[in-house]
N, C-alpha and C positions, 0 to 999 in steps of 0.2 A: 673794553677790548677783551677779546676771549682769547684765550690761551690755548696754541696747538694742543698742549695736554688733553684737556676738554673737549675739546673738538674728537679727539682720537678717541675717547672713551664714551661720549655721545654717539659716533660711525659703532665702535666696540657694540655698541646697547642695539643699537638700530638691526646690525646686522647679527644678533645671537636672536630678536626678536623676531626676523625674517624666516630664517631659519627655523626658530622653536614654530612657527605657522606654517611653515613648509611641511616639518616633520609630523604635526598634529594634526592636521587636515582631515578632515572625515573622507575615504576614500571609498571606493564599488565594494559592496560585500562581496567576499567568496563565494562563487556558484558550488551551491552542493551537490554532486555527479553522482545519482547513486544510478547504479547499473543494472535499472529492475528488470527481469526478463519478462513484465510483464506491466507496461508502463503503462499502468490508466492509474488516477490519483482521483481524489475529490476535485481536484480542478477540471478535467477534462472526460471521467468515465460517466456513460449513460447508462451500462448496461451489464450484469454480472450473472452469467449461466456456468453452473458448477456441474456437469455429467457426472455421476459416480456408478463403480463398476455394478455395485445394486440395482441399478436401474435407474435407482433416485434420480430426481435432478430439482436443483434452486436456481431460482431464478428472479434477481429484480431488475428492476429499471425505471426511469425518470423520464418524461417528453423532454427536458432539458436542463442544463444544467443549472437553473432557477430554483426546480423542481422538485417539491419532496419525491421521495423512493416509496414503491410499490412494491411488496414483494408479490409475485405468482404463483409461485410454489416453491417447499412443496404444502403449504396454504398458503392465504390470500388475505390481502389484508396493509393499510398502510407499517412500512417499517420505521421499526423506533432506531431515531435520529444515530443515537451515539454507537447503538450497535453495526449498524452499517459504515459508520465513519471507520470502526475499527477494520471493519472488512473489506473496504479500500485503503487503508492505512499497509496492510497483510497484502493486498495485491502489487500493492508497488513496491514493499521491502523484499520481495522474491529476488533475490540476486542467486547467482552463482557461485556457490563456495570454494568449486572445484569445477573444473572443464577436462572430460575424456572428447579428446580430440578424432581420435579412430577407434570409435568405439566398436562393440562387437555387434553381435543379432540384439533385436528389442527386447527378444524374450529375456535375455543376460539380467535385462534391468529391469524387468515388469512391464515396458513399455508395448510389448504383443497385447496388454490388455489392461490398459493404466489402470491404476485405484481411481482416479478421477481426471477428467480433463476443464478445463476450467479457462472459458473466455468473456475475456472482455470489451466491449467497443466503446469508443471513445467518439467526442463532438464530434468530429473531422470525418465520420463517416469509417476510422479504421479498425480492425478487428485482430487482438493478438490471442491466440490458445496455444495452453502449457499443458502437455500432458505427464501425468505424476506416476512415476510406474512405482518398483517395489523398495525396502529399506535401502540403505547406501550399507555398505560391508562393514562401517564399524557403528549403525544401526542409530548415529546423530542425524538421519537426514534422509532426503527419499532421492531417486534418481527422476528425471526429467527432461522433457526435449520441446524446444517449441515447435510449432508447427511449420512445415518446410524447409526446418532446418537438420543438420546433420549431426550436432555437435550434440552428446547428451553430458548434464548437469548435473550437481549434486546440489539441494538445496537444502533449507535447514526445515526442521519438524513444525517450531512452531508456526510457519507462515500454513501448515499444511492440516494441523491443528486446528486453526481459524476457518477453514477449510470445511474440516469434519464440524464441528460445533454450529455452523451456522445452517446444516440438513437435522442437527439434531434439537438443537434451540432456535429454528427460525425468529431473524428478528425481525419477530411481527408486533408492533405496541400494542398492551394488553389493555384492553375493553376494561373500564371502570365497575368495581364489582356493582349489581343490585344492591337496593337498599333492604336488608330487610327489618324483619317488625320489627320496634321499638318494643324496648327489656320494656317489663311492666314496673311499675315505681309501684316504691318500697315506702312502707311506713315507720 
């Protein structure tokens, strides 16, 4: 015969067991929202043309998203893997640090004649460009606007950085040096 006691402390066990599996459950991870003004990633971008106000312009792209990266200019030549990773990494962490809502004429913020304009297309056939005009007034960051929008930004230096280094250092994988002659042996 079992004893109510037992019984009540068996239900006790059964239902803190219930419970402890309720609470521990592995549930949906957190969507990470990041609010890039310029949303092509490695998952989705085929294609990356950097305009600067020099004339320069870089430009890569992939037939698909399979596909190693090709840079076109401004030389030519397959691009080394981890540099362009960083430079879709740079495209999508462009968020807005600040939003002037009514802002003034373009020229206020460089944008009459950006330092660079910089788009990108994505699988889906869609194309976003950001144009980067002059510093931000306390000189952490540059002003910007996307394209057909009205609202200009304030974005941070180093997505812009990434930016300048890759018309300065394209990343293009460097050719394996020649061999050359064998030192003469020594006696």
């Amino acid at each position: 015969m079992v004893s109510w006691k037992g019984a009540v402390v068996v239900l006790a066990l059964l239902a803190a067991g219930v419970v402890y599996a309720i609470a521990t459950r592995p549930g949906p991870q957190p969507a990470i929202h990041i609010k890039s003004l310029l949303p092509c990633n490695s998952l989705t971008v085929l294609s990356i043309k950097i305009d600067y106000a020099s004339g320069a312009v870089f430009l890569a792209d992939r037939p698909d998203l399979a596909a190693a990266w090709t840079v076109r200019q401004p030389v030519s030549g397959p691009a080394e893997a981890n540099a362009i990773s960083v430079l879709e990494q740079s495209l999508d962490a462009v968020e807005a640090q600040n939003t002037i809502q009514n802002p003034g004429p373009p020229a206020q913020y460089g944008l009459d004649a950006p330092r660079e304009t910089v788009t990108c297309r994505v699988a889906n056939g869609t194309s976003y460009t950001l144009s980067i005009g002059g510093e931000s007034f306390d000189k952490a960051g540059y002003y910007a606007r996307k394209s057909g929008g009205g609202e200009v930004y304030v974005i941070s230096s180093v997505q812009v950085d990434e930016f300048d280094r890759v018309l300065n250092e394209p990343p293009v994988e460097q050719s394996p040096l020649p061999a050359g002659p064998s030192p003469a042996p020594t006696h």
